[in-house]
Each structure stands twice: as C-alpha cells, then as structure tokens.
C-alpha positions as CSV (number, residue, x, y, z in Angstrom):
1,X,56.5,186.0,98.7
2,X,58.3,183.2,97.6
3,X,57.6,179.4,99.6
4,X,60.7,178.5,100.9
5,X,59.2,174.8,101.1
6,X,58.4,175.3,97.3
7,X,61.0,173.0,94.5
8,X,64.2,175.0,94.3
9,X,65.5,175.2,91.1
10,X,69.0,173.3,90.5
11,X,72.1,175.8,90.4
12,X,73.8,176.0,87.1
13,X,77.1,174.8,87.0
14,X,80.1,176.4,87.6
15,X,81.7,175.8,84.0
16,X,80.2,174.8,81.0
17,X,81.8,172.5,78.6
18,X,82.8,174.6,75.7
19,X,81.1,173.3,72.4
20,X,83.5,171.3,70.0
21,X,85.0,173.1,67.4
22,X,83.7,172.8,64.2
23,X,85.7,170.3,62.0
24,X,86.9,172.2,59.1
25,X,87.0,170.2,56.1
26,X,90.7,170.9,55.4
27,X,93.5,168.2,56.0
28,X,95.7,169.1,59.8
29,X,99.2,170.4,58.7
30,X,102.0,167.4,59.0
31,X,104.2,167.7,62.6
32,X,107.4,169.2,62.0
33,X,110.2,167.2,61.3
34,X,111.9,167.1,64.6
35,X,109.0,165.4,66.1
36,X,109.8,162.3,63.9
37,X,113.6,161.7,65.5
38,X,113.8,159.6,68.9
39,X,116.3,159.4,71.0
40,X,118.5,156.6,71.6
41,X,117.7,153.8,73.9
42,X,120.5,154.9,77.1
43,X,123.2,151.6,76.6
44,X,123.1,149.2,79.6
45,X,126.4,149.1,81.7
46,X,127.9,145.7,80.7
47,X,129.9,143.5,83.1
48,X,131.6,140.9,81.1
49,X,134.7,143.0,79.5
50,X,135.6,144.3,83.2
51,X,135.7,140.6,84.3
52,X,137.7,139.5,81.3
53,X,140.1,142.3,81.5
54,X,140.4,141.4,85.5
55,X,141.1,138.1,85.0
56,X,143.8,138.1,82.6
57,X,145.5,140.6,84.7
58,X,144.8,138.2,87.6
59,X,146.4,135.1,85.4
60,X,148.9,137.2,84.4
61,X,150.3,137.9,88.0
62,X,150.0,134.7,88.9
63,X,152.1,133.6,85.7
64,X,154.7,135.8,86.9
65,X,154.7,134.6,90.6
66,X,155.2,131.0,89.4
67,X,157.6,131.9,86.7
68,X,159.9,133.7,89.7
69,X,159.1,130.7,92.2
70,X,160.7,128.6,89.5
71,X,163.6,130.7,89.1
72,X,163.9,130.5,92.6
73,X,163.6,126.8,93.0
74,X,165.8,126.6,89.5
75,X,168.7,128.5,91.5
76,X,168.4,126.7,94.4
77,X,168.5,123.7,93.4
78,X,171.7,124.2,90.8
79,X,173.3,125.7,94.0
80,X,173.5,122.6,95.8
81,X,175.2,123.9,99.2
82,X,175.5,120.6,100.4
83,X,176.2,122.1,103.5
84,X,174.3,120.0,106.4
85,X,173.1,123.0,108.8
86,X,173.6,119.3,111.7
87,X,176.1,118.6,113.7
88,X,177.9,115.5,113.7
89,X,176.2,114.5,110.3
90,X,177.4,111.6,107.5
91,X,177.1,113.0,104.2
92,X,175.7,110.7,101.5
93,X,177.3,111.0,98.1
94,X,175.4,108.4,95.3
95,X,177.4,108.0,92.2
96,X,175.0,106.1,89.8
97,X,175.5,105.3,86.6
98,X,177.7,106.1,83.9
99,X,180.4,108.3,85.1
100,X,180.4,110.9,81.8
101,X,181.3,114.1,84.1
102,X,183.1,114.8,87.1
103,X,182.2,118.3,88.1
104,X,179.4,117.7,89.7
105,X,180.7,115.2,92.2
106,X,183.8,116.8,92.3
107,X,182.0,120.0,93.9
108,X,179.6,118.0,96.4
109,X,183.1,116.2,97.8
110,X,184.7,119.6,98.4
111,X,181.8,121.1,99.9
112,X,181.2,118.4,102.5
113,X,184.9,118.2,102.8
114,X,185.3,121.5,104.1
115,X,181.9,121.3,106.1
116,X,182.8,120.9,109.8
117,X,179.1,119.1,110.4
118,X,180.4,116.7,108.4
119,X,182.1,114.4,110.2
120,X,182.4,111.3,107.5
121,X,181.6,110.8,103.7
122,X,180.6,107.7,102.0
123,X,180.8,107.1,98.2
124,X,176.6,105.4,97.5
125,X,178.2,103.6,94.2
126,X,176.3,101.6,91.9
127,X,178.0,102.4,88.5
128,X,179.5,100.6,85.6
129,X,182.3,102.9,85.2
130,X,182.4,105.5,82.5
131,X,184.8,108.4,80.7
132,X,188.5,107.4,81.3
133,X,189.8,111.4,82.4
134,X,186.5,111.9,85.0
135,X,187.0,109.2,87.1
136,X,190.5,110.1,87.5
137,X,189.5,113.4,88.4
138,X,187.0,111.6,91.0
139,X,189.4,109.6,92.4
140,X,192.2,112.3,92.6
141,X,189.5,114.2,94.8
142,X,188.8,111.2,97.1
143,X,192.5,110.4,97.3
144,X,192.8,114.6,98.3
145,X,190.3,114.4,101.2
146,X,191.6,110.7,102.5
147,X,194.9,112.1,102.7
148,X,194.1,115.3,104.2
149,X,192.8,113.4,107.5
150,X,189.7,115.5,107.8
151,X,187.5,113.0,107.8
152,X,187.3,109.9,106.4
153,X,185.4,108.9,103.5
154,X,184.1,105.2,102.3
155,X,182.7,103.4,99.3
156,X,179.8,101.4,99.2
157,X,179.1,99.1,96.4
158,X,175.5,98.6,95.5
159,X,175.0,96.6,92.7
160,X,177.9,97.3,90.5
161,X,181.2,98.9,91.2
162,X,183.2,98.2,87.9
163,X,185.8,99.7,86.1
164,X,186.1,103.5,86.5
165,X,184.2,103.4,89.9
166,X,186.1,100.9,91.0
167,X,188.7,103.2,90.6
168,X,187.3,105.6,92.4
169,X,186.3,103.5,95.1
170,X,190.1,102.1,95.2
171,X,191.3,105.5,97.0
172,X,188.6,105.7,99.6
173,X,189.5,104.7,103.2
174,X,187.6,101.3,102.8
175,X,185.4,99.5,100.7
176,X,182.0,97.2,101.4
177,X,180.1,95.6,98.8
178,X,177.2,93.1,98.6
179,X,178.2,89.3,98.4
180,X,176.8,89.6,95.6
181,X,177.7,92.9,94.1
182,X,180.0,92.7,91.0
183,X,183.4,94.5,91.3
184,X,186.3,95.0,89.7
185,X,186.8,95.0,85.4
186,X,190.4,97.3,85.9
187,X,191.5,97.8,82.0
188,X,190.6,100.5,79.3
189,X,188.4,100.4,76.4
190,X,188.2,102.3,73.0
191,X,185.7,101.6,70.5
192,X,183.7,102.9,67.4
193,X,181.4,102.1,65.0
194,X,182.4,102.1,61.5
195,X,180.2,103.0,58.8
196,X,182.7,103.4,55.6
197,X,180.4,100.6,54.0
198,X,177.4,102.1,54.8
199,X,179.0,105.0,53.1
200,X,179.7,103.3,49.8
201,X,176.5,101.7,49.9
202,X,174.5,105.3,49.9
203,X,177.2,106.3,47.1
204,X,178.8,109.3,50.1
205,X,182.4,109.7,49.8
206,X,183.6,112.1,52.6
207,X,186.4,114.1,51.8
208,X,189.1,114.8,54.3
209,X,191.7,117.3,54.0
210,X,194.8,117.1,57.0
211,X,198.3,117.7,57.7
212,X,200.3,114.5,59.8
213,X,199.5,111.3,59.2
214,X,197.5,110.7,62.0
215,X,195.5,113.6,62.1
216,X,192.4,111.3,61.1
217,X,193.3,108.4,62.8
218,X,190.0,106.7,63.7
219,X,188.2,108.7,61.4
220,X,184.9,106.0,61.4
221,X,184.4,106.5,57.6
222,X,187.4,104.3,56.6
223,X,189.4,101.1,57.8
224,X,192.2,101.4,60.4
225,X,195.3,101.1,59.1
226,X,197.7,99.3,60.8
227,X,199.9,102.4,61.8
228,X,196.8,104.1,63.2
229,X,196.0,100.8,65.0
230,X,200.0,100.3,67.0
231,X,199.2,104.0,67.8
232,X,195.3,103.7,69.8
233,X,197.1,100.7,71.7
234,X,199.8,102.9,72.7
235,X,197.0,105.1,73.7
236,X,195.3,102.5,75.8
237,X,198.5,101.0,77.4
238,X,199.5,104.0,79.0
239,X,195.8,104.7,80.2
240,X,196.4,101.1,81.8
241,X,199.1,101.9,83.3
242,X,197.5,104.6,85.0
243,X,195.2,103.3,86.6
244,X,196.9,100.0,87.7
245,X,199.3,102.6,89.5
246,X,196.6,104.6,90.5
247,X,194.8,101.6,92.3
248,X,198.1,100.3,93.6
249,X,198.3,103.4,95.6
250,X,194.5,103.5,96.8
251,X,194.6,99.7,98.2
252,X,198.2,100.1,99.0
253,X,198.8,96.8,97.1
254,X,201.9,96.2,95.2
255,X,201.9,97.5,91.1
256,X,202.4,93.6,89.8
257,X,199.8,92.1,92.1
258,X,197.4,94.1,90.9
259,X,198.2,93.8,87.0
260,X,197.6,89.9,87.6
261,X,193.8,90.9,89.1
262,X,194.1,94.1,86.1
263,X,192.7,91.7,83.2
264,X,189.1,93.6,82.5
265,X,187.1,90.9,84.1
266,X,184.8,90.7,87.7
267,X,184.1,89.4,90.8
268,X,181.6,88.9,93.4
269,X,182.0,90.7,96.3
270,X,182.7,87.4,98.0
271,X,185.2,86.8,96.1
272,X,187.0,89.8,96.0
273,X,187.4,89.9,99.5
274,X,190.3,87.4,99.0
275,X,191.4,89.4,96.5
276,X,191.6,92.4,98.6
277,X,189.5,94.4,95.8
278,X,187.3,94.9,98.7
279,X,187.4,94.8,102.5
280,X,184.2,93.6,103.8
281,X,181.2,92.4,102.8
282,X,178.2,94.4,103.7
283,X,175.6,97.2,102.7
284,X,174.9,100.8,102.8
285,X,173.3,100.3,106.2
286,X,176.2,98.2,107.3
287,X,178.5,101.0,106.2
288,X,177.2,103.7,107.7
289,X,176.3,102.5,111.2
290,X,180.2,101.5,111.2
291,X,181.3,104.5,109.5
292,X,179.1,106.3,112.2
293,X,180.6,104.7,115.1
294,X,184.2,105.0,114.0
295,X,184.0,109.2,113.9
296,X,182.2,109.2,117.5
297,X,178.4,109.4,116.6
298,X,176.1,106.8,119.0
299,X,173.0,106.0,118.1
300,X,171.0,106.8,114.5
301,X,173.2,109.0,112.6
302,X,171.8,112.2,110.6
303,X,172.4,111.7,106.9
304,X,172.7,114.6,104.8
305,X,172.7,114.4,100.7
306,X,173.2,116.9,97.8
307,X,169.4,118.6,96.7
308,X,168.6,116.6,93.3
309,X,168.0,118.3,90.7
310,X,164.4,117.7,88.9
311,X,163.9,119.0,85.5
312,X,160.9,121.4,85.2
313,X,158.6,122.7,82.4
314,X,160.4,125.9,82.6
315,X,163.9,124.0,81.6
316,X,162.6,122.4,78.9
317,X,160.5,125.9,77.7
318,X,164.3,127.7,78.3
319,X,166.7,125.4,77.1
320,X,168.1,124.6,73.9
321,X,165.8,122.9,71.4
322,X,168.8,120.4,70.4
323,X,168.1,118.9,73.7
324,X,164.9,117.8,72.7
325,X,165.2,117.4,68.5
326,X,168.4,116.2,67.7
327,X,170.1,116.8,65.0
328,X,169.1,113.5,62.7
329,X,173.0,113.2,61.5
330,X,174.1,112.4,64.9
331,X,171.6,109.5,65.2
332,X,174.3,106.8,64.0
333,X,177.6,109.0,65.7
334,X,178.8,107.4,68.4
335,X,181.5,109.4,70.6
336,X,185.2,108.1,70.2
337,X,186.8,108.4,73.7
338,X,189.1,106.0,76.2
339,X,186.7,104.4,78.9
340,X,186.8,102.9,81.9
341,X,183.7,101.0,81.5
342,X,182.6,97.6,82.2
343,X,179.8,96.9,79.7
C-alpha cells in the first residue's frame, strides 16, 4: 500500500519538444522568384497641385471681375450724362487749355442745356485759345443756348481768356475776369516750320507730283512763293473777319469798334473793363453766387460738372500703340492749321 505522505513523482508533461531535425548536409533550395518582387510604396496624396490649380482659377475670376469693373467704369465715364439728378443746380463747364476739339464741350452744353435741374451754366475758362473752326463751333453753341432763353450761361476768366476763348466767352450772357487775368488777343495765326534746308543738308529731295498751282501751297519742304503767300493772307483775312463779326454780335458792340481793339494783343482784366471786353471784374466765386441769385437760388448753390475722364491701365493695354510710340518721322511735323491762339 502506497504512503500517500511518501515524494510523489513529478507528472510528465503534456507535450514534449520534438527533437530538431537533423541538418542535412545539402544546400536549402533558393525561394522562388516571386518572393524577390516588392510592392510599391502606396504614393502620398499631395496637396500642393490642388492649391495651385485653385488659385489660378481664383486669380483668374478675379482678373475678370476687374477687367468688367473697368469696362464698366470705362463706359461710364465716356458717357458723361451730365445730367445733375438736383434741382435748381449751376452747372460747371471748365474749358482749359488749348481748344484742339469741340465735341466734347459741345455735348456737355447741350446736355445741361436741355436739363431742367439746370437752371444756369457758366463757362470755368482758363485757355489760350486754340483751332480756328472749334471755337467757332463753341461759340455758335453758347450763342444757341443764350439766344434760346433757357437759361442763361456766363464766362468766367481764370487766368487766361485769349484769343479763341475769348471768342467763345464773347457770346455768353456776361463775362468776369480777374484784375489780373489776361484777355483779349482777337486776330488769326498760321504758322509752320520749314525744314527745306534741313532737307538739302541730309541730301533728301522730296518729290511732289500735283495738279493746280496751289495744290502744295505751304508744302514745309520748300520756300513760299509769293503767289502762295497773297493766297494764306487771304486765308487769314477772311478768318478775321469772322470772328471780329462774330464778337461784334456776342458783346453787341459795333463791327469797327471792335477791329480798333481786333489787333492780336491783351489786356488785364482791369483794363478791359473800359474796353467793354469784359463786364466785371471778379472770380469764379464771384460769378456764381451772382449767377445763382439772378435764376432764383438763395443760399449755397449745388454745382454740378461733367465726370472727368481718368485714363486707366486698361486704355493704355487697349489702345493703339501709336499713342504711346510715335512714329519717329512725325517728331519734327508740326500741324499746318489757322488758329485762334494767343501764344
């Protein structure tokens, strides 16, 4: 009988480590050739192309939004209602500078003529004169709406109201001008430059083919002739006498009084009050307060003036590239013409 208090005996374990296999003493068999390939490392999502592509859509849109703002500005600004939206308004016309196109002036006088806010216009002048034919076309306009009796529409001399914007300002309702504003020069004026000996000098002969006798008359390559010389004055003369006549009828002053003033030259405004080149002395504040209270308005009048026209990038980008590179041969060309110009 066994002693159950006896040294038990240690049970054997459940599994028994099988023996390692004998080594064999030939060389393992290579792994097959697919075991060599890897796969390809998976390519990371990358950000940067999205952002680019979004961005130059995104400048792209915004190019086009400013391009059309720009249109938009362009055509408002050529449109130039000059329409006042106020009532009982002075419109404001500035004509400064030389006076090389009417058109433009032309349009803002009808528009403001025919704009019942309107209730006065007044000629801002600080001009030299200009081109003989658009300040006649000027002054036939003023003349139009003075004579009408719309409204009535005044000149006021800045610094200089000579020649061709004298004439103008001859058929408003009434002129004021500075003390010492210059005013006045009524004649013509034709000149060119000639550059026959400049010609000869570079060994250039041009050749000119024509039919009449005058056909080239004051062609700058060669010397007037004496024919081609009684036929300019003749030119000039009558242009004169235009617009002697012409300010005659503005001032309502008598044809031969003002040939004796009609002698080119100018006066202060001072002295042409004497003269009755001008009717009072004053400035643009002067003449619009009084202009004001002759239509009816008391107190600070609203003053309403065409939009100006800036030029943009997009006009320069658009417009013709002889605007900004001139043609080198027109360097020394100087425009033949009849002027009304003080210079």
């Amino acid at each position: 009988m066994d002693d159950p208090t006896g040294p038990q005996q240690p049970d054997p374990p459940a599994h028994q480590p099988e023996p390692p296999a004998q080594q064999t003493s030939a060389a393992a068999p290579p792994p097959p050739a697919y075991a060599a390939y890897a796969p390809p490392p998976q390519r990371r999502h990358r950000v940067w192309p999205w952002l680019l592509l979004g961005g130059g859509l995104f400048l792209g849109f915004c190019a086009v939004v400013c391009v059309f703002m720009v249109v938009i500005a362009h055509s408002l600004n050529d449109s130039s209602t000059g329409f006042s939206g106020l009532s009982d308004s002075i419109a404001v016309v500035d004509i400064d500078g030389e006076i090389l196109s009417a058109d433009t002036i032309v349009d803002q006088l009808r528009k403001y003529d025919q704009d019942d806010s309107v209730k006065a216009i007044i000629l801002h002048i600080d001009s030299p004169g200009g081109a003989a034919a658009p300040s006649q076309e000027i002054y036939h306009e003023v003349l139009h709406i003075r004579d009408a009796h719309r409204k009535p529409i005044v000149a006021s001399i800045e610094s200089v109201g000579a020649s061709g914007a004298y004439y103008v300002a001859s058929a408003t309702n009434k002129i004021y001008a500075n003390q010492a504003s210059v005013v006045g020069s009524i004649g013509v004026i034709m000149e060119w430059t000639n550059y026959g000996d400049l010609l000869k000098w570079a060994k250039l002969k041009p050749e000119v083919i024509h039919a009449g006798s005058l056909k080239d008359a004051g062609d700058p390559s060669h010397e007037m002739t004496p024919e081609e010389r009684v036929y300019f004055q003749s030119l000039v003369d009558n242009m004169y006498g235009q617009f002697v006549a012409d300010v005659s009828v503005g001032r309502h002053i008598a044809p031969d009084q003002i040939k004796t003033l009609a002698t080119g030259q100018v006066w202060t405004g001072e002295q042409a009050i004497p003269l009755h080149l001008i009717d009072e002395a004053g400035g643009f504040r002067q003449a619009l307060l009084e202009t004001a209270k002759s239509v009816g308005i008391s107190g600070e009048p609203s003053v309403v003036k065409p939009t100006v026209y800036h030029r943009t990038l997009w006009d320069a980008l658009t417009s013709n590239a002889d605007n900004l590179f001139p043609n080198p041969g027109k360097i020394i060309e100087q425009h033949r013409g009849f002027y009304f110009l003080w210079q």
